[in-house]
Steps between C-alpha positions, in 0.01 A plus 500: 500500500617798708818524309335579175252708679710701639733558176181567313370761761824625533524567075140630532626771761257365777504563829561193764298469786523243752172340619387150675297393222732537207888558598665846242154545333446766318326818619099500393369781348181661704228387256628089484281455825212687237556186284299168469684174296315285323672207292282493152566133296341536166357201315207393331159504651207344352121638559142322380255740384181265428623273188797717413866458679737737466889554622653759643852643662453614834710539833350145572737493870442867616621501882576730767896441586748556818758706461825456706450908570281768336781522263640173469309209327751240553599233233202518209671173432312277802159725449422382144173289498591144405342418136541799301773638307708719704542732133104517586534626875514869658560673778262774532406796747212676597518802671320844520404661188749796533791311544656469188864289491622663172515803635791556739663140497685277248534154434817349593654131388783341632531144371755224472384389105332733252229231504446452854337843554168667658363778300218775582146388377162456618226288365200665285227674693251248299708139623415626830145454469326225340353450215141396652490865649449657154469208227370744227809773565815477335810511663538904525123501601619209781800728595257791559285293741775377679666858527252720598377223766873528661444875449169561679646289812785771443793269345678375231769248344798711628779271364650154436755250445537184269771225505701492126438222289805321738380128400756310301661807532810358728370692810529257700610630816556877389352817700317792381462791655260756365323827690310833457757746647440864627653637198536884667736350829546104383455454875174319503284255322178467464542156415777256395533096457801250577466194253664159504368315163502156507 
């Protein structure tokens, strides 16, 4: 794992640093420790109002994860909840409403298969509510609840990841490497994930 690591960082134009935790990690931007990770898994969730039942797609798994650092979230791989499609699962952030990771960072992928990849994407403001908050909204209506909630506590969805579609993909065993580099000194990141798909 450190071998591709530190190739990748190295193409990327990172900066090593040694530390206890994680051994030639990558410096962290300032505003990673701003960021909280959730991991979102998206699948059908069914709600009974009086006779009527209706179905919906929602982040039905929507939990707070560890992070290796405030920069590194470790192998997405092991924190995908069991029983839902890992095409179906992010990686999301929420951090303060002001910090906004298109601006002054790129995405960067190093991977060992074109298939066996993590790209840059974050769920839809409405999946991360649920439906039973605003049954008679539609989904931009849901999205609005959901954002200006995060907003008046002074946040929002800062960024993501997702896994590719790697499944019968021959990924066995293949590493990913994907982050949000400081794109004025490419000395920092503000966040970045080493993969191992199984």
């Amino acid at each position: 794992m450190k071998t591709i690591l530190r190739s990748t960082l190295a193409t990327l134009g990172l900066t090593f640093v040694a530390s206890s935790a994680h051994a030639e990690a990558p410096k962290c931007h300032k505003d990673a420790a701003k960021l909280e990770w959730y991991v979102c898994g998206v699948k059908p969730v069914e709600y009974k109002r009086g006779m009527k039942t209706e179905t919906r797609d929602e982040c039905a798994v929507n939990e707070r994860i560890k992070t290796a650092s405030p920069c590194d979230l470790g192998d997405l791989v092991s924190k995908l909840p069991p029983d839902i499609d890992p095409a179906n699962v992010y990686f999301y952030a929420i951090g303060p409403k002001d910090l906004d990771a298109t601006v002054g960072f790129e995405g960067q992928l190093q991977t060992e298969r074109p298939a066996c990849r993590l790209s840059n994407d974050v769920p839809s403001y409405w999946q991360l509510g649920k439906f039973s908050d605003a049954f008679d909204k539609d989904d931009r209506e849901r999205s609005e609840v959901v954002e200006q909630k995060l907003a008046a506590a002074g946040k929002r969805v800062v960024g993501g990841m997702v896994l590719g579609a790697y499944k019968d993909s021959g990924c066995a065993g293949k590493k990913a490497t994907f982050g949000m580099v400081d794109s004025k000194t490419f000395s920092e990141v503000l966040w970045y994930s080493e993969t191992t798909f199984n």
